[in-house]
Structures are given as C-alpha cells and as structure tokens.
C-alpha positions in Angstrom: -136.7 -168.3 16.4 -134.1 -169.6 19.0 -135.3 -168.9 22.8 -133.6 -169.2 25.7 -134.5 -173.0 26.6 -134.0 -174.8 23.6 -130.3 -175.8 24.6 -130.7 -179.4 26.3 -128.5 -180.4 29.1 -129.1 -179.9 32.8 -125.5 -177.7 32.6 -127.5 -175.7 30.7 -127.6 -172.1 33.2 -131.2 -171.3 33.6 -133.0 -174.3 32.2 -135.1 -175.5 34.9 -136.3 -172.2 35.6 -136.6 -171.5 31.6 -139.2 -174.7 31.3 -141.5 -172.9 34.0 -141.6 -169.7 32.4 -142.4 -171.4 28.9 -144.9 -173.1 30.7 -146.5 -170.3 32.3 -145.9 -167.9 28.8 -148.2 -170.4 27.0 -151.2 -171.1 29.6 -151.7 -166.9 29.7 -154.2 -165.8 26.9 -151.6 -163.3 26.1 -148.2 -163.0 25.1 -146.6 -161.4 27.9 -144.5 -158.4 28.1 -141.3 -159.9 28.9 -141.3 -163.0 26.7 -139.6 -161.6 23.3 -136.2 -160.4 25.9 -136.6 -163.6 27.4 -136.7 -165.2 23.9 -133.7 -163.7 22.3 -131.5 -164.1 25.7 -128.5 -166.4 25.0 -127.9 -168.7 27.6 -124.5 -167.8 28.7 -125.4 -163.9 28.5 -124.2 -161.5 31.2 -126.2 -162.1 34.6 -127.3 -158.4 34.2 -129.1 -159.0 30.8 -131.1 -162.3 33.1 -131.4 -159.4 35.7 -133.7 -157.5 33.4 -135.8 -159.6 32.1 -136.4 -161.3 35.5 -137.2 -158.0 36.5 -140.0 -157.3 34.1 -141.5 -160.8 34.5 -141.7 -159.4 38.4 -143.1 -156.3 37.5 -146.0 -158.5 34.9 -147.3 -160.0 37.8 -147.3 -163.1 35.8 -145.4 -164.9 38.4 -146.7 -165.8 42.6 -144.7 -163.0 44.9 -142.2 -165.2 46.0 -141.2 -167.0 43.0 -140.5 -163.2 41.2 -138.5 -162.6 44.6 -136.6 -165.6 43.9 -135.9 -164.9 40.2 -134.1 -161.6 41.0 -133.1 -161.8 44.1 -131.1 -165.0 42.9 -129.3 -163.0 39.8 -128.5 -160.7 42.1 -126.7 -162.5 44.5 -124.8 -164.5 41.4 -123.6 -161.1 40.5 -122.5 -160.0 43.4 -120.2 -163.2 44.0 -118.5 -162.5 40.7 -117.6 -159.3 41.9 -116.9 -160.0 45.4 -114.0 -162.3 44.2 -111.2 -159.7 44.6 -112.4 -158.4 47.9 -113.5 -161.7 50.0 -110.0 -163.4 48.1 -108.1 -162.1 51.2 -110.4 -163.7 53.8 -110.8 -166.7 51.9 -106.6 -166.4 51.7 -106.1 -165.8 56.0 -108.1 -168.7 56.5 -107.1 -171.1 54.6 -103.5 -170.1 55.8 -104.4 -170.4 59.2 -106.2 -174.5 57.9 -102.5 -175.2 57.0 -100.9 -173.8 59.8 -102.6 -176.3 61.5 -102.2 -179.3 59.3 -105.3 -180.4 57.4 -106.1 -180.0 53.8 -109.4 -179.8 53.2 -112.5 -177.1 54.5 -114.1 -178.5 56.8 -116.8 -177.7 59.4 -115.8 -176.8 63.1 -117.6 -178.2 66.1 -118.6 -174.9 68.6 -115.4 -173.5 70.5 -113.1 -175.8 68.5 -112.1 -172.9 65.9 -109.3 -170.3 66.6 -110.6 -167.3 68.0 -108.6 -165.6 65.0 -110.1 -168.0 62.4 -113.6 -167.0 63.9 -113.1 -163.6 63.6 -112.1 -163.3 60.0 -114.5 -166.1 59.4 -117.2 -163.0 60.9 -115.7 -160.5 58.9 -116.4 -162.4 55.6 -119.6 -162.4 56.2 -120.5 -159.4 57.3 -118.0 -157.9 54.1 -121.0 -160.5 52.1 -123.5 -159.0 53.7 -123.2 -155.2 52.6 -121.9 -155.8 49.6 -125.2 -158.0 48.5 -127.0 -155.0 50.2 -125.5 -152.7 48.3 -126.2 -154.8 44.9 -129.8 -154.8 45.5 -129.8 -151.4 46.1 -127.7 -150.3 43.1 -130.1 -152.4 41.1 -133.5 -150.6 41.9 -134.0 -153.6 44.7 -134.8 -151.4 47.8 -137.5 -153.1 49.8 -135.6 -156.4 49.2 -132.4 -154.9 50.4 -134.1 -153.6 53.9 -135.7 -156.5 54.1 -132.2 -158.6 53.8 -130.9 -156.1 56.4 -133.6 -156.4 58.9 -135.5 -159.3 58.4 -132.9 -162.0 57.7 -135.6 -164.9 58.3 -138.2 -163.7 56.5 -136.1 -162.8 53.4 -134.5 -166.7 53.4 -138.4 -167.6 54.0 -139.6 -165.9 51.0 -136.3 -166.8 48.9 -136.8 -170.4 49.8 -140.4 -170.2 48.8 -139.7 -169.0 45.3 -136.9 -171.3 44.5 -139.3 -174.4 45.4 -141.9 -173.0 42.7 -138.9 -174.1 40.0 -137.2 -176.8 41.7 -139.8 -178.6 44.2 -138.8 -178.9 47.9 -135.5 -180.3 46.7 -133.5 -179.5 43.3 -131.5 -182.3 41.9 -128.5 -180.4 42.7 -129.1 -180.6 45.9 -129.8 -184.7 45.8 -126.3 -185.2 43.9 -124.0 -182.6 46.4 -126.0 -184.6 49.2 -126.2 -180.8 50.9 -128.8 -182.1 53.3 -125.6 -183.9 54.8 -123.7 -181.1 55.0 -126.8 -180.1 57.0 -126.4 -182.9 59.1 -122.9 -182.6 60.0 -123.3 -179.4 60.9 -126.1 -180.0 63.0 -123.6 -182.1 65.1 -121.0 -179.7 65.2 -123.9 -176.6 66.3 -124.4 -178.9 69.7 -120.8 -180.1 70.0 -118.3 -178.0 72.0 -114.9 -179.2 72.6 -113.3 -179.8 75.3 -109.7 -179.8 74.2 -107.9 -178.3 70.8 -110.0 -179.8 68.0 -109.8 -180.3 64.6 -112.8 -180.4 62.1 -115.2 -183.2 62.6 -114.8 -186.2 60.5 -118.0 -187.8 58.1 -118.5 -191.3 56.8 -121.6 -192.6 55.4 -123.4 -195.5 52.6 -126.6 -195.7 51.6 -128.5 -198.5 51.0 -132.1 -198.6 49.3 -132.5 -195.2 49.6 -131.4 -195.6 54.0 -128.5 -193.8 55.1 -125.7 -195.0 57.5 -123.4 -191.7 58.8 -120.9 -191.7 60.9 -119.9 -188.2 62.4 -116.5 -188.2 64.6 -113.8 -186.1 66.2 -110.9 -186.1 63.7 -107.3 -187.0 65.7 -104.9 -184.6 66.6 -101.0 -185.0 66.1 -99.0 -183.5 69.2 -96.0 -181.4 67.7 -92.9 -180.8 70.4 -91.2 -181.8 73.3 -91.7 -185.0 74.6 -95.1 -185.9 73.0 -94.1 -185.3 69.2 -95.6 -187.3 67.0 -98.4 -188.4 68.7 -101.8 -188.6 68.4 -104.8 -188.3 70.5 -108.3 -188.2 70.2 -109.9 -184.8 71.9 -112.7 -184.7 73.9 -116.2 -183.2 73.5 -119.7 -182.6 74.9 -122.8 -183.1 72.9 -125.9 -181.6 73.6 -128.4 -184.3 72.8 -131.8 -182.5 73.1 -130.9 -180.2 70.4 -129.5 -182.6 68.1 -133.0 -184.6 68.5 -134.7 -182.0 67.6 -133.1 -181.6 64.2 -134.6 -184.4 63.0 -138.0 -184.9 61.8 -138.9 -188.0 63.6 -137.0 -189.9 65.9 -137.4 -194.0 65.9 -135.1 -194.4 68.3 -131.9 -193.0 70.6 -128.8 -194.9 71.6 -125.8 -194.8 73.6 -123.4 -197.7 73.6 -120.7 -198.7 75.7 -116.8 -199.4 74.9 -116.3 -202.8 75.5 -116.1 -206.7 73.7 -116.6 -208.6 71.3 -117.5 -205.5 68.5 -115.3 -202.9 70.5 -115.8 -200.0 67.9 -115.6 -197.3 70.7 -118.5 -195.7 72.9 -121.0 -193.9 70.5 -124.6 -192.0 70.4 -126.6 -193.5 68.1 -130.1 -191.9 66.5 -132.2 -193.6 64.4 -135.4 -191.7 62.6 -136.0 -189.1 59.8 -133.8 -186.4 58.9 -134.9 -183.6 56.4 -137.4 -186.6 54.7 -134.9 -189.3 54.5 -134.5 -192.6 56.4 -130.6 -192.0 58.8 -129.2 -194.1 61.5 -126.7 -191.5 63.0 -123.8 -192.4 65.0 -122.0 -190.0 66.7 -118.5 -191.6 67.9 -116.2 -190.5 70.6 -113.2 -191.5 68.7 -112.5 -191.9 64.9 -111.8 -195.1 62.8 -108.5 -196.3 63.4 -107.7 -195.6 60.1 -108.4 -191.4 59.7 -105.8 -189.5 59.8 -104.7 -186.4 61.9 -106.8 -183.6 60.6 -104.7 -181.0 62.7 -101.7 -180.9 64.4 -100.9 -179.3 67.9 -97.3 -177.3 69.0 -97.5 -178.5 72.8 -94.9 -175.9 73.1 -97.5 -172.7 72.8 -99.9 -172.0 75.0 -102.3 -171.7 72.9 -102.9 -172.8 69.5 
C-alpha cells in the first residue's frame, strides 16, 4: 500500500513531519487509530483532509501535548492564509503602493518611527484582520481552547506552538538554515532599537560567511531629495540606536565596539558587536552611513511637509 511518506524529496509537503509519525506508528505495540487515514492521504491532498487526521492523532494521545498542538494548529493557520488571500490582498495592495510612492522596490524592514504613520496603520490593520480571521478558523474547526488561548495568551500559544514544531524539526528546520531567517531576526533586532531621526528609508543588510562565522553589515539606506533646490540629491539620515537592548539580543557578547570616522581605512563611524547570536558565531557592524555604492532606497518631495 502507498502511504503518505513514501514520495522522496524535501518539496515533498509533510515529509518531515510524516517520518516522525511512521516512526512513532511503529514503536507503539498497536496500530493506531489514525494510521490507515494517514496512510491513504495523498500528499498534495486538501489541507482539510491533513486537518483531520492531525486531529485524530491529537485526540490518540499518541503524540506529547505540544507537538499535537503544533500538528493542527499549523494546518490551521495554512488554511486560513489560502483563504485570507482575497481579503488581506487590499492591505498587502495600499502598502506596497505607498513602498513605490516612495521609491524602493523591494519589502523591507523599517527602523522605529521611520515608517509613515499611514503605512503603520494599515500595516496594524493587517494584522489584526489575521488575527480574527485565524481565530475564527480555529473555532469553525472544533479548535476552541486553542482559539482563546491565541486571543488571550499570545505568548504562551507561540511557546507551545514553538515547542511542537521542534519535536519534528529540532531547534532549527533546514528551512530556516537556507532562508537564513535568524537574519531576518537580526536585522530586525536593529531596526526594534533604532529610531530615526529624519525621513528614513528601510535599513540596508550586507553579510558573508566564512567557516560557519558571519560578517553583517546593517546600515541606513540613502535618501534621494526630490524638488526645489535640492533635487536629486542624496543624503544619509540620521538615527539613534539604543545599545543596551541590542546587546541583549544576543546570546553572548565577546566584545562591543565603536569606531571613529577618520584615516587611513575611513569606512565611516560604526558600532561594532562581536559574540553569539541565536547559536551562531556574528561580528555585527552597525554603520552610520551606507556603502558608497547602495542606492537610494526612498526618495523625499522637499516640497511637502511631510512625507
């Protein structure tokens, strides 16, 4: 008989968590009461046929509590993105016309204060539209302590969720190693304790790695005046970093840096952080200004009062 993990291939939806449940199918003394639906699923069946089968391996008890949680609470929320497309579409559509409007291409993260106060807002909305409409999907599918639990005890829902996916994945999935996410992570970690002081564009990220240590460079992307007697050019806008709080989102610190503007290697002043981030080896430079080469990420009408 065909079961639901004998399709190789880590595209394969499912297949890391299928090899567990095999696992755990053939160490009980029993066939469980879920494994012949889990058996005859077909990979690329509908999330809702998963949903139900994930369901009855959480009500066997076969599984810990959070790793059951995980399983379908994860279906779930990968059913309610396919049919949040239509209604999120028009956030997702205002802000990305308002990223145009002022001149960069790409989605990119905001250092505090630096974002529109418009872009913020609908920026809110979306989430808070994601929020009851995942609500609502646990609740229409049976899922009504997880749904109050999501509603009023965001931390320990992510806990528990977090928990469960590490049972299939280990503390890290390889998904996560080849997106590098945990740099996402880092960037944003900079731009949580950054606040601007001037109209500022995303922050800009360059990095290499070398023997398994990283080299990231996290900077203020330029700004292209637009108008009156200042068109066209391009200045670099000021910030404030909170440095306490950025140390404290690493792991370990080795050691903390600030260097001067000046000759022979005159690469512009710069915070510098050397130690552990999220279990990796990072030297962390935070630069006032961007390389000479990066280009404008926003541009500026000097003729508005406000952006």
């Amino acid at each position: 008989m065909d079961t639901a993990d004998e399709t190789s291939g880590s595209d394969v939806p499912h297949a890391t968590v299928n090899a567990r449940l095999r696992a755990i199918a053939e160490a009980l003394p029993a066939t469980p009461p879920w494994f012949e639906a889990w058996a005859r699923l077909d990979p690329n069946a509908p999330e809702e046929d998963w949903l139900a089968v994930y369901q009855a391996v959480r009500r066997s008890g076969d599984l810990p509590d959070q790793a059951s949680f995980w399983l379908v609470s994860q279906i779930i929320d990968a059913i309610a993105s396919r049919d949040a497309d239509e209604v999120l579409g028009e956030y997702e559509s205002r802000m990305r016309a308002i990223e145009e409007e002022l001149g960069f291409d790409e989605i990119a993260i905001w250092p505090a204060n630096a974002a529109p106060a418009e872009y913020v807002q609908i920026h809110e909305e979306y989430y808070r539209v994601w929020d009851g409409l995942f609500a609502q999907k646990l609740e229409e599918f049976g899922e009504q302590q997880m749904a109050q639990l999501f509603c009023e005890d965001r931390p320990q829902f992510e806990q528990r969720s977090e928990e469960g996916r590490q049972f299939f994945y280990g503390p890290e999935s390889a998904d996560e190693c080849n997106s590098v996410v945990w740099l996402d992570r880092l960037v944003r970690a900079v731009a949580d304790n950054a606040v601007a002081d001037s109209p500022m564009g995303p922050l800009g990220c360059r990095y290499r790695e070398e023997d398994g240590f990283w080299e990231v460079d996290v900077y203020p992307t330029p700004v292209e005046l637009v108008g009156g007697a200042v068109d066209g050019e391009v200045v670099a806008p000021g910030f404030t970093l909170d440095v306490e709080q950025l140390r404290a989102a690493f792991d370990r610190i080795e050691a903390l840096m600030w260097q001067s503007q000046g000759f022979p290697n005159d690469e512009g002043p710069r915070l510098s952080i050397e130690g552990i981030y999220q279990g990796r080896g990072v030297f962390l430079q935070v630069l006032a200004y961007a390389p000479d080469d990066e280009e404008p990420s926003m541009k500026l009408n000097t003729t508005r009062r406000s952006l």
